[in-house]
C-alpha positions in Angstrom: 2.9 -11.6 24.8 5.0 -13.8 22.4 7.2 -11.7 20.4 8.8 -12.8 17.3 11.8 -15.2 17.8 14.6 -13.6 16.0 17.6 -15.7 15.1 21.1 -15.1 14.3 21.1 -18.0 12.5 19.1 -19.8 8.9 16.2 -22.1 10.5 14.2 -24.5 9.1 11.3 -22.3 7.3 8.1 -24.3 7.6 6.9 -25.0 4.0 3.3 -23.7 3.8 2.8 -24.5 0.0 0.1 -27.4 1.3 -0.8 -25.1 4.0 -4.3 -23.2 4.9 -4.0 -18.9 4.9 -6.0 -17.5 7.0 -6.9 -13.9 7.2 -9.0 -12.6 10.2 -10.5 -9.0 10.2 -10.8 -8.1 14.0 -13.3 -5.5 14.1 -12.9 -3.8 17.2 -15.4 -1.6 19.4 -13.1 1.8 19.6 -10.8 2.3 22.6 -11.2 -1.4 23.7 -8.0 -2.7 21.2 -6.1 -3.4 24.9 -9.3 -5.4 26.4 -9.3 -7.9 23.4 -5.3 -7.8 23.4 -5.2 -8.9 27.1 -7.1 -11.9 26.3 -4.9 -12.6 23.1 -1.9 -12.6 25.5 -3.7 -15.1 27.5 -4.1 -17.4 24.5 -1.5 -17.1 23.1 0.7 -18.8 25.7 -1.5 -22.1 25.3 -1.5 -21.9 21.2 2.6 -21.7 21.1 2.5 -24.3 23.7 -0.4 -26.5 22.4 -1.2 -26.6 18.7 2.0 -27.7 17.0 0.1 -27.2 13.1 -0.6 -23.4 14.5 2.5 -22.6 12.7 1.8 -18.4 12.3 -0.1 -16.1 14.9 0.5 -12.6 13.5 -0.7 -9.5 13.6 -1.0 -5.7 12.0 -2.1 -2.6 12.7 -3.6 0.2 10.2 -0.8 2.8 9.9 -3.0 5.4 11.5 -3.3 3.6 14.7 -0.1 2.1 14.8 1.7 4.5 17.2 -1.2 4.4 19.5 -2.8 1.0 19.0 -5.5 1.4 22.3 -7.3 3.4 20.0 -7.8 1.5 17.0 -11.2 0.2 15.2 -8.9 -2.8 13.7 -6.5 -5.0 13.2 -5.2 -7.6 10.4 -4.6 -11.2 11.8 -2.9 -13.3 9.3 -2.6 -17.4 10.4 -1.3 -20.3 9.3 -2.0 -23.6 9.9 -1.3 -26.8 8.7 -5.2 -27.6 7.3 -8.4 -26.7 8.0 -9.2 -28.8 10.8 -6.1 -27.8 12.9 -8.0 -24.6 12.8 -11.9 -25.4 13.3 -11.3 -28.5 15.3 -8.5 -28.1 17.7 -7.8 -24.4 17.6 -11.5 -23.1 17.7 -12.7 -25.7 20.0 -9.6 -25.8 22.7 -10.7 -24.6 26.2 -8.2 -21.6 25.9 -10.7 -20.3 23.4 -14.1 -21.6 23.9 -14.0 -20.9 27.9 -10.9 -18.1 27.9 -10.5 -15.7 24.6 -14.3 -15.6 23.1 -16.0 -14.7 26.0 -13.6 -11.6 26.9 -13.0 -10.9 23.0 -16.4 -11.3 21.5 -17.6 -8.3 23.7 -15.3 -5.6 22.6 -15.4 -7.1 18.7 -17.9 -5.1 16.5 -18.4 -8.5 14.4 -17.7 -11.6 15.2 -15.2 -14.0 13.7 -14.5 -12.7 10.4 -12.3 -15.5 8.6 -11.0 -15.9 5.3 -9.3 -18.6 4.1 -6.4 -19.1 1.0 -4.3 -21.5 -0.5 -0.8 -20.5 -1.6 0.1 -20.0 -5.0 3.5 -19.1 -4.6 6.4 -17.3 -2.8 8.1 -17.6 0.6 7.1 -17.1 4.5 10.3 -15.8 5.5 13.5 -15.4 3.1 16.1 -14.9 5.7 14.9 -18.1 7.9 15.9 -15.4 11.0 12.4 -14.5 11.7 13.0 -10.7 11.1 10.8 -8.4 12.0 9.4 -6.2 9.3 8.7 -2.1 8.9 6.0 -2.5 7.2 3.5 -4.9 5.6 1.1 -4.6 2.5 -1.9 -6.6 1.8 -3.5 -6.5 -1.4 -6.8 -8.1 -2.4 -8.1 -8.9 -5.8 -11.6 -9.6 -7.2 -11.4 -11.0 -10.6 -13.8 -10.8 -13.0 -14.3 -14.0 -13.2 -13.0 -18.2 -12.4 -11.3 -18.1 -15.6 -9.7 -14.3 -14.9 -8.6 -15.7 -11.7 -6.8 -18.4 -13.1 -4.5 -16.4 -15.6 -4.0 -14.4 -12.8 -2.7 -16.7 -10.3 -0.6 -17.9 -13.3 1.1 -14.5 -13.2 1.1 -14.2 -9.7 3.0 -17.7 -9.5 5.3 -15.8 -12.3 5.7 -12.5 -9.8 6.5 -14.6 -6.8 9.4 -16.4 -8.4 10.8 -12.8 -9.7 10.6 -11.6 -6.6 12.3 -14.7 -4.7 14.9 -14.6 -7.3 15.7 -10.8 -7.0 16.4 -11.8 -3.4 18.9 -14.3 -4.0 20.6 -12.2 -6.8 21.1 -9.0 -5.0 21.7 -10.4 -1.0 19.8 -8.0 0.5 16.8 -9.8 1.7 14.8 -6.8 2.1 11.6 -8.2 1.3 10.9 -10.9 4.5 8.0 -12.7 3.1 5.9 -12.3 -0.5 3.1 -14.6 -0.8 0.6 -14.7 -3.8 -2.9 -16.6 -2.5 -5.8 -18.3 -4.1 -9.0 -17.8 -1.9 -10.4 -20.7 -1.0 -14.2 -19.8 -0.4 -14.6 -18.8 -3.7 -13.9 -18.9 -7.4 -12.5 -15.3 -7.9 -10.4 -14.3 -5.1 -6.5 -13.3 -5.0 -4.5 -12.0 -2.5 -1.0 -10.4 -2.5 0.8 -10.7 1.2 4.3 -9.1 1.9 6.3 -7.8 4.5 9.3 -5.7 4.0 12.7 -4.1 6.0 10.8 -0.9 5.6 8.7 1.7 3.8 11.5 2.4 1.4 11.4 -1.0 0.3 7.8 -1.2 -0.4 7.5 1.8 -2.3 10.8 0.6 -4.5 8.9 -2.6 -5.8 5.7 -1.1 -5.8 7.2 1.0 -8.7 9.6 -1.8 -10.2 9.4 -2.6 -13.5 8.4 -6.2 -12.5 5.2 -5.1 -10.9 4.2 -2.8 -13.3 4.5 -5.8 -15.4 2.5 -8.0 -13.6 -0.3 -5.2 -13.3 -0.1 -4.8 -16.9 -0.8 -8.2 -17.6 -3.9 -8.9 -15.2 -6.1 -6.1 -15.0 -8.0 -6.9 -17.7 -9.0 -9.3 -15.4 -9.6 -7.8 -12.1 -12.8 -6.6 -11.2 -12.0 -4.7 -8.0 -8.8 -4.4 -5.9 -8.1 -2.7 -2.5 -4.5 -2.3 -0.3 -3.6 -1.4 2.9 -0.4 -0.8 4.5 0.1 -1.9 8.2 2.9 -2.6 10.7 3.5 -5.2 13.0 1.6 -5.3 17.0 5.0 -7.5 18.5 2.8 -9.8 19.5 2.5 -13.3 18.1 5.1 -15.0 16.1 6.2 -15.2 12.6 6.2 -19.3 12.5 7.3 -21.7 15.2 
């Protein structure tokens, strides 16, 4: 297990503006979520070691499960790396994986690799530089309607990023640990909004803001579909490196 790193002290953040997302859905066979996490832990130790553009190896589990995480059907990995061949030719291909993770993982997995990949738009990995952990995380995916709805949208979402970052700064509480707004990369209509924050609390505050509302207000004409789901952090993996 590699736990976040916290720090008492402002780090160099990694900029990820000109780096590859990447979402995984880890669709699990029920009551096997410790089978696949035991050959995580194995892997992880070579990825921190190893692949120095594996900057982000994190991980979330659906509220429901999250106080007894043996029996959940699922689990949010969110990755970042520094372009798409750090993650199909070195990550994917590395013994650790090919010979190690897969074969134990695959098994217990209802699907296999189920990967989806963004660009960033806007907003910040983490605010504080301290790698806090969060209470809670919220991921939010859009559909637009359509290339040309998407692209007023990530304008606003580029708009709703800097609010947010800014309301950090103003106010010093740095409540909100990371906000990112994403442009999907395998196709001409996705979105995504990915935050973590100190807490619940938090996340309900700015889900009712006046800012967000705002933003909403703006873009639905434009959104086809959208879905969210809260989840809280596994402790494994790490923030960034």
């Amino acid at each position: 297990m590699l736990p976040i790193r916290q720090s008492n002290t402002m780090a160099q953040v990694p900029d990820i503006k000109d780096k590859m997302i990447l979402f995984g859905n880890v669709n699990l066979v029920p009551d096997h979520y410790d089978d696949w996490q035991a050959a995580y832990d194995k892997l992880a130790e070579h990825v921190f070691a190893n692949e120095p553009n594996t900057y982000t190896y994190y991980f979330g589990l659906p509220l429901e499960h999250a106080d007894n995480p043996s029996r959940s059907d699922f689990m949010l990995a969110f990755e970042v790396y520094g372009c798409r061949d750090d993650l199909y030719e070195v990550h994917l291909k590395s013994e650790a994986m090919t010979q190690g993770f897969l074969p134990t993982a695959l098994p217990v997995m209802t699907t296999g690799l189920d990967l989806v990949h963004f660009g960033v738009a806007g907003g910040f990995l983490d605010f504080s530089g301290r790698k806090d952990e969060c209470g809670i995380m919220h991921d939010v995916q859009i559909r637009c309607a359509d290339a040309n709805a998407r692209r007023e949208l990530l304008g606003a979402l580029r708009m709703l990023c800097q609010a947010v970052e800014l309301a950090q700064k103003r106010d010093g509480k740095g409540e909100v640990l990371t906000f990112l707004g994403l442009e999907n990369l395998d196709n001409e209509v996705g979105a995504r909004i990915f935050a973590r924050y100190k807490d619940r609390e938090t996340l309900e505050a700015w889900q009712r803001s006046d800012v967000f509302k705002g933003f909403w207000e703006v873009v639905k004409a434009g959104v086809q579909d959208m879905s969210a789901r809260a989840y809280r952090p596994n402790g494994k993996g790490w923030l960034w490196k």
